[in-house]
Every structure is written in structure tokens, then in C-alpha cells.
C-alpha positions in Angstrom: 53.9 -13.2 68.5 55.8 -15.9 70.8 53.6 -19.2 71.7 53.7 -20.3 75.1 55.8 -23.0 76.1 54.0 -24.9 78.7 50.9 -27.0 78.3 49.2 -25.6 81.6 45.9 -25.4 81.7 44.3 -21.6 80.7 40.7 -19.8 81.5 39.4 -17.1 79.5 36.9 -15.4 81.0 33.6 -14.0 78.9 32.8 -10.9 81.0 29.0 -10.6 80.7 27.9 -9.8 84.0 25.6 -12.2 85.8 26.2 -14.5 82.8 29.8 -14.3 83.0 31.6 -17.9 82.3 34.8 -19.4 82.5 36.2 -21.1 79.0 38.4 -23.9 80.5 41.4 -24.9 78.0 43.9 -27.5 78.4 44.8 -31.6 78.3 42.6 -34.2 80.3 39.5 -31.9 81.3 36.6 -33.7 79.9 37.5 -36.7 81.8 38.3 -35.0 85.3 35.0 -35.0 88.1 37.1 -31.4 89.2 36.0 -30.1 85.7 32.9 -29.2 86.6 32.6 -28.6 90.6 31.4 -25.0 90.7 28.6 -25.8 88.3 25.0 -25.2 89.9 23.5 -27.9 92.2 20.9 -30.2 90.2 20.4 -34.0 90.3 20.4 -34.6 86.6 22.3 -34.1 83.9 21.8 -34.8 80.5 24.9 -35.1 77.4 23.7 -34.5 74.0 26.5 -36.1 71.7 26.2 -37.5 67.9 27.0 -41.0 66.6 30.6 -39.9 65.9 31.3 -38.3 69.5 29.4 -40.2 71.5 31.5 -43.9 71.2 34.7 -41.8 71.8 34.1 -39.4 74.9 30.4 -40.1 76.4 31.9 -42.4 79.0 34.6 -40.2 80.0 32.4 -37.4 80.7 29.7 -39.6 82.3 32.1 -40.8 84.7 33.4 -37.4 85.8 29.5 -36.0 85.9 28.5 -39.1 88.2 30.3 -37.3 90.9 27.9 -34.4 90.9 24.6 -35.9 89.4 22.9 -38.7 90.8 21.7 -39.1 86.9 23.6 -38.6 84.2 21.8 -39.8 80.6 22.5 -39.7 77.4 21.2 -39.0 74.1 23.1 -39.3 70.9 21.8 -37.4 68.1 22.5 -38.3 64.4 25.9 -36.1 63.1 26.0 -34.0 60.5 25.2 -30.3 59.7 22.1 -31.9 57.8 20.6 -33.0 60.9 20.3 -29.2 62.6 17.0 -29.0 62.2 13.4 -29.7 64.2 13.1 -32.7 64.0 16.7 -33.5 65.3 16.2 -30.9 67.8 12.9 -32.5 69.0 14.7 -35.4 70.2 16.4 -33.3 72.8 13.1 -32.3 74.1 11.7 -35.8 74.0 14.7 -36.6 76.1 14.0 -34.2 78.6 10.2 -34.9 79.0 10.9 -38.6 78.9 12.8 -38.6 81.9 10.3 -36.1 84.0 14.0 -33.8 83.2 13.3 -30.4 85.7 14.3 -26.7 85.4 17.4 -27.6 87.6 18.8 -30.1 84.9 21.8 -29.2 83.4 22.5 -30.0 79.6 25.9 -31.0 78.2 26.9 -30.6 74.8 29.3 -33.2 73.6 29.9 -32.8 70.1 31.0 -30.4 67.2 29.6 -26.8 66.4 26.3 -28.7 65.2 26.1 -30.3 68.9 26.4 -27.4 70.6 24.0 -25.1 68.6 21.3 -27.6 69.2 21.5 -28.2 73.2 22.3 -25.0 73.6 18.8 -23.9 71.6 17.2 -26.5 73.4 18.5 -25.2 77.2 17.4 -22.0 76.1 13.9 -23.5 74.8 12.9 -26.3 77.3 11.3 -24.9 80.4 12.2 -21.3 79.4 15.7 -22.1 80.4 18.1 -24.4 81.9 21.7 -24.3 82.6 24.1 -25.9 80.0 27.6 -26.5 79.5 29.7 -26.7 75.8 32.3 -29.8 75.2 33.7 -28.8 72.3 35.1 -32.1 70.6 36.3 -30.4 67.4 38.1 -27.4 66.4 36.1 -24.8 65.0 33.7 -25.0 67.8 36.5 -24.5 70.8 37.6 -21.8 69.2 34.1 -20.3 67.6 30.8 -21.5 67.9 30.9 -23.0 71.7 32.3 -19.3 72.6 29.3 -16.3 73.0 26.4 -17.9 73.7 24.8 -18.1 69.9 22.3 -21.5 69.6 20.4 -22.1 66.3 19.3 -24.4 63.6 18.9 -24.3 60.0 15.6 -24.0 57.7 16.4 -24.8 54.3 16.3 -21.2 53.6 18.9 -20.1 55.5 21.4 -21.6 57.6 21.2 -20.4 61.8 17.8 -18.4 61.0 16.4 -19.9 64.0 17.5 -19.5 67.5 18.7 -17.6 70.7 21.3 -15.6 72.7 21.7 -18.3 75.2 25.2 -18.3 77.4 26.3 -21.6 79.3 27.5 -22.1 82.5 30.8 -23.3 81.7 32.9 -24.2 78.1 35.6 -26.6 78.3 38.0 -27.0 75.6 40.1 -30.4 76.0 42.7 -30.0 73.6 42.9 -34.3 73.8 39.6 -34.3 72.1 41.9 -32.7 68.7 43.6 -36.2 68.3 40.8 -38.1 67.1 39.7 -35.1 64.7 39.4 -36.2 60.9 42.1 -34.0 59.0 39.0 -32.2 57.1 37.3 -31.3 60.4 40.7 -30.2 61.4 41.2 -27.8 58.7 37.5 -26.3 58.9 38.6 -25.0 62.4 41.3 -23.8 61.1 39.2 -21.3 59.0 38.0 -20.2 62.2 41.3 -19.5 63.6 42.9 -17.8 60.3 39.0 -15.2 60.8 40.5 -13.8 63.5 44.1 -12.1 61.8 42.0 -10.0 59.4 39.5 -8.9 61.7 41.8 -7.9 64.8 45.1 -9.0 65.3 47.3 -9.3 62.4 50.6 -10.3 64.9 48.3 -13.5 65.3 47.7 -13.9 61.7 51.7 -13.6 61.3 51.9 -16.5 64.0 49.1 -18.3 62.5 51.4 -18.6 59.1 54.7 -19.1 60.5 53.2 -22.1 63.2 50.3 -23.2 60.2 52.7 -26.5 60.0 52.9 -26.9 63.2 49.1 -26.5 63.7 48.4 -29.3 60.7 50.5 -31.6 62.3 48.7 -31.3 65.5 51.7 -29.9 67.7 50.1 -29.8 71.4 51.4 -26.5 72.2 50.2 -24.9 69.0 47.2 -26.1 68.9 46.7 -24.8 72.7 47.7 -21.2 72.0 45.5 -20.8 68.8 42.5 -22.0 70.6 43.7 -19.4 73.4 44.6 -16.0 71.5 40.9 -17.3 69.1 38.7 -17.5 72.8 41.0 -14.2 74.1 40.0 -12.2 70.9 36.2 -13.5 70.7 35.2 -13.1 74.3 36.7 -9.4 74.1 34.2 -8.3 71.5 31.6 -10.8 73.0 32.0 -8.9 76.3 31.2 -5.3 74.2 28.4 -6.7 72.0 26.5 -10.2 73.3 23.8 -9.4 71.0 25.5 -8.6 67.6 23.8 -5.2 67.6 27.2 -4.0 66.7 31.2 -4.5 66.9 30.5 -8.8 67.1 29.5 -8.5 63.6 33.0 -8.8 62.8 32.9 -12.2 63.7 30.8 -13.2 60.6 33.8 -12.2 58.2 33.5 -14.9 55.1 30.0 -15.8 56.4 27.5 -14.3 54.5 29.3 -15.9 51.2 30.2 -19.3 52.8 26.6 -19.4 54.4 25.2 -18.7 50.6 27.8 -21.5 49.9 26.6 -24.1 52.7 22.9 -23.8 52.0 22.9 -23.3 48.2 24.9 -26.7 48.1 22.4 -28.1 50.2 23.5 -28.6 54.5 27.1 -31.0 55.2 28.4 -30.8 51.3 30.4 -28.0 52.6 31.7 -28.2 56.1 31.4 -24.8 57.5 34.7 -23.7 58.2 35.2 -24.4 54.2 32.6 -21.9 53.6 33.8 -19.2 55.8 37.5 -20.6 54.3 36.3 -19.5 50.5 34.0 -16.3 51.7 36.6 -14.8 53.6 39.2 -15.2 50.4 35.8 -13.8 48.4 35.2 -11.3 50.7 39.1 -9.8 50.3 38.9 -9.8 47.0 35.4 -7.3 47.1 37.3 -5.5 50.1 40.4 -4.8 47.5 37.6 -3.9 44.4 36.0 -1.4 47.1 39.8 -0.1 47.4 39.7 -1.0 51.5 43.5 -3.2 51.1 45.9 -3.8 48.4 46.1 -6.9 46.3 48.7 -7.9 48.2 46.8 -8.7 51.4 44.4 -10.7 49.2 47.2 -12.7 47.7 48.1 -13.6 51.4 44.9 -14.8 52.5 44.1 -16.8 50.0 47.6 -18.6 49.9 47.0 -19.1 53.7 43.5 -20.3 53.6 45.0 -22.8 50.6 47.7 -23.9 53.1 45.0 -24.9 55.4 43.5 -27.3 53.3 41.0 -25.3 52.6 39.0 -23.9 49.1 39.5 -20.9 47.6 37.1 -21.0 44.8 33.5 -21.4 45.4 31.1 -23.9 43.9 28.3 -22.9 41.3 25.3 -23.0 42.5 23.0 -22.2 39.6 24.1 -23.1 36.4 21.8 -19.5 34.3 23.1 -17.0 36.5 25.3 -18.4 39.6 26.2 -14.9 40.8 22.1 -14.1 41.2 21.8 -17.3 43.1 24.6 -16.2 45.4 23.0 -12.8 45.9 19.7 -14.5 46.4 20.6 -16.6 49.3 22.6 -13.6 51.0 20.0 -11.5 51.0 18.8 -13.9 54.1 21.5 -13.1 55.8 21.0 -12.0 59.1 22.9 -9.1 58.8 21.3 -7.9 55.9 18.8 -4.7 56.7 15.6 -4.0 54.3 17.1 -6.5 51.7 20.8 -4.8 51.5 23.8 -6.9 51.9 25.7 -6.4 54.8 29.5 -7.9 54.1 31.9 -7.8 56.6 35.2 -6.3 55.0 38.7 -5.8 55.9 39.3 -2.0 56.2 42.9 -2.1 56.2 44.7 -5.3 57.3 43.7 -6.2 61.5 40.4 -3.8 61.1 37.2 -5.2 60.2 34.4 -3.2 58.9 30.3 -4.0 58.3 28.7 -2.3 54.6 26.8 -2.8 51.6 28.9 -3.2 48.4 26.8 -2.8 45.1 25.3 -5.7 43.5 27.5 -5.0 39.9 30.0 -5.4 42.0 29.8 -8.3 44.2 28.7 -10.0 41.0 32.6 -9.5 39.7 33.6 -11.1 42.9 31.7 -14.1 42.3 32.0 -14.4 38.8 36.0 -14.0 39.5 35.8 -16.0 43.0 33.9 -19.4 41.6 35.3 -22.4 39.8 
């Protein structure tokens, strides 16, 4: 698969009829007032950002949003995958109703994956419903969680248990916004990147390992087709299944074990693209045990997801019987039915399949998969 050449600003469209949206990639958009022009009419706007985000990129897009709102405010929430809860997400309300906010205002999520899970459950929330609009700042959420329209936040329970199908107006990926990235963060969207060989497009996944230098060192034109092919690939199963009742489930390959991972840890140990990093190596190997792909394929993965920066052996999490603990906080999963793991497997290398594996089973994998 050849990588374009020129750094020209792209659109990906999610088809979703009436909520159809643009996803805006290229240099220099955040800043730019012609950004966000065809967005609907409203006097205020609000940007949720986080103490990280906010000191780097707040003014930029207040600037450009001054242009079209006669208000622009701000509120900058505390960062970290820790804070995704109610009373984090209570400050976006207080926001609102502080400043007499209407069903017109239009929300703007500045931030990470964290960021935009929370304004986007809060647009969906506040008034029944008001339009918002996804900054992606990091990697993982331009080419993941700011795409499709899913807002949550976690209960110590279970990680996303509680949220909504809500789609903004409008996503804009500024591929500028990568330079500041910590090299961690960097790597957890990587993760997210790699998800989408296995799944549906293995000529990607054999781009993905002959550019993965490239993409580390932060090459501009790299970087710009990953976050591409990853929005091209997500908004075509999107567009076929906005509700996960189906063929989006695919998506979730290596989260039900790096969810398990992320909350049995306790919230921001774990980033979550080095959950889904080791559950998508842990969920090869139980693909291979099921006799879906050949050791080989496994082998590859995980020597990719290692090249990434990323884990390939999961934590324990209970020090009696770590594989029941595991099992225990996948159960939660949302795509587990009457208490029966779900696990999204590779059926063959670029095909993706959803089933239950038994629990002797995914025990091995565990027991195999954990330092």
C-alpha cells in the first residue's frame, strides 16, 4: 500500500444519513476561523479541554471560534482516564447552566479520547441534545474514539458502562496537534492504528510495519495517511452499524482483555491503547488455540505491537487466581450476552470475527499471556 505524497488536507465522510459528518484531516485546522463555517448558527460555544490540552491549543481554537460565536468559554477539566467519571462530567453541566448555556450552544471537545467521551456524553445529556464538535489533540482519539459517535464514562466496575450513541457535527483532526504528543500517548494510538490490519485490511497492516519507523519518529506524511486509511476503515463499518448491533463489534478487537486490564489495575495505570496493545496480542493467541490463524500471524502481531512501544504481557491482577479475576471483569463487557464472553477474534488474517471461547480455555491464554 503506497502512502500519499502530499500533505493536503483530506475529508472522510461518516455516511449516517441526517447525521452524516465530515472528519476534517490535515496541518493548521484547529487554528483556522474557515474550520468550522458550515457548523449550525448559535451564539455560544463552549471548549471542554484538560489541564494538559488546554495551555497548548485553547487559544488557538478560541480565536478561530470568535469568528462565529459571540461567546466562546472555556472549561478545563482535570486529565486523566481517572477523572471520566460523574463528578468530572458534572462540571461540564455546571458550565453550561452557569452561563444560562441554550439548546443552540455548541460544545467543543479539546482534548484526548477522555475529552471527547465526556463532552460528547454531556451534548448528548444536557438539554436532551446539543450539537458538538471533536478536537482530537492526541492519536488514538483522531483515529478511534472521536470517529462514530460513542460517549461514555467509567463506573469502577467497568470501563464506558455508561453513555450514548451521540454523533457530532464535525471532527477535525490537526495532525500539528501530534507534535506536542508525549512518546507514550503516541504509542497508545498507535495500538489503535495497528487494530485495524487484523480486523480488515491486512495491505494496511503491511504498510503499518514497513512505515512503523516512520510513524514513531513522527514523519508528517505518515502520520497523515494512518490517521486516513484508520478514519476510511472505521467510518465504513460505522456507516453499516452506528449502534454496534453487529459488524462494528469488530472494532473492540483487544478490548474486552485490555478493558479487564484498564479497570482491574485501577483507571490511567494503563493507558488505553496499552490495553487494547496487550489484549489484541492476547486475543491472537486464543484465536490460534481456537485454530482461527497459525502461529505465525501471532508471532507477527505481537512483534509489531512490541515495535510500538507497546506491552505484550499483561499485568496480574489478583495474586490467588489472576485468570478468574480477568474473567470476572470481562464478563461486564458490553458485548458479553447472559454472562458469556464475547471476544472479538481474527478469523483468518484481515477478517474479524465475534464468539465465545470456553472459560478452560481463555484461562490458558491468560495464564500464557501474563507476566
Amino acid at each position: 500500500m503506497q502512502a500519499p505524497t502530499l500533505l493536503e488536507p483530506v475529508q472522510v465522510h461518516i455516511n449516517l444519513a441526517e447525521r452524516s459528518y465530515p472528519i476534517c484531516i490535515g496541518a493548521g485546522l484547529l487554528g483556522a476561523a474557515s474550520t468550522y463555517q458550515h457548523l449550525p448558527p448559535a451564539s455560544t460555544a463552549l471548549i471542554v479541554s484538560n489541564t494538559t490540552v488546554a495551555p497548548l491549543y485553547a487559544a488557538q481554537l478560541q480565536a478561530a471560534l470568535q469568528a462565529r460565536y459571540s461567546k466562546v468559554l472555556l472549561i478545563t477539566l482535570p486529565d486523566g482516564e481517572a477523572h471520566k467519571d460523574w463528578p468530572t462530567l458534572q462540571l461540564i453541566f455546571d458550565a453550561l447552566l452557569g452561563n444560562g448555556c441554550d439548546r443552540k450552544t455548541v460544545l467543543f471537545a479539546l482534548g484526548g479520547g477522555v475529552v471527547g467521551d465526556m463532552t460528547g456524553f454531556a451534548a448528548a445529556s444536557y438539554m436532551r441534545g446539543v450539537p458538538f464538535v471533536q478536537v482530537p489533540t492526541t492519536l488514538l482519539a483522531q483515529v478511534d474514539s472521536s470517529v462514530g459517535g460513542k460517549t461514555a464514562i467509567n463506573h469502577p466496575l467497568g470501563k464506558n458502562m455508561i453513555g450514548a450513541f451521540y454523533q457530532p457535527q464535525l471532527v477535525v483532526c490537526d495532525l500539528d496537534a501530534l507534535k506536542t504528543l508525549p512518546p507514550r500517548e503516541l504509542s497508545a494510538g498507535l495500538a489503535e492504528i495497528i487494530k485495524y490490519g487484523p480486523i480488515a485490511d491486512m495491505p494496511f497492516l503491511d504498510w503499518i510495519e514497513s512505515s512503523l519507523d516512520a510513524l514513531v519518529a513522527r514523519d508528517p506524511v505518515a502520520l497523515a495517511h494512518a490517521v486516513q486509511r484508520s478514519c476510511e476503515i472505521k467510518a465504513w463499518v460505522v456507516g453499516q452499524d452506528e449502534r454496534e448491533t453487529g459488524v462494528r463489534a469488530i472494532l473492540n478487537f483487544g478490548h474486552t482483555f485490555g478493558h479487564a486490564i484498564e479497570s482491574g489495575l485501577g483507571y490511567g495505570q494503563w493507558l488505553h491503547g496499552e490495553g487494547v496493545g496487550c489484549g489484541m496480542v492476547m486475543a491472537a493467541h486464543l484465536s490460534q488455540r481456537l485454530g482461527l490463524v497459525e502461529k505465525s500471524f501471532v508471532e507477527r502481531l505481537a512483534q509489531l505491537v512490541a515495535r510500538a512501544g507497546l506491552p505484550v504481557k499483561g499485568p496480574i491482577l489478583a495474586v490467588q487466581d489472576n485468570a478468574g479475576r480477568y474473567l470476572e471483569l470481562m464478563r461486564i463487557d458490553k458485548k458479553s450476552e447472559a454472562g458469556e464472553i464475547r471476544f472479538v477474534l481474527i478469523d483468518g488474517p484481515g477478517r474479524a470475527v465475534v464468539r465465545a471461547a470456553p472459560d478452560a480455555l481463555v484461562r490458558e491464554v491468560i495464564d500464557a499471556c501474563c507476566a
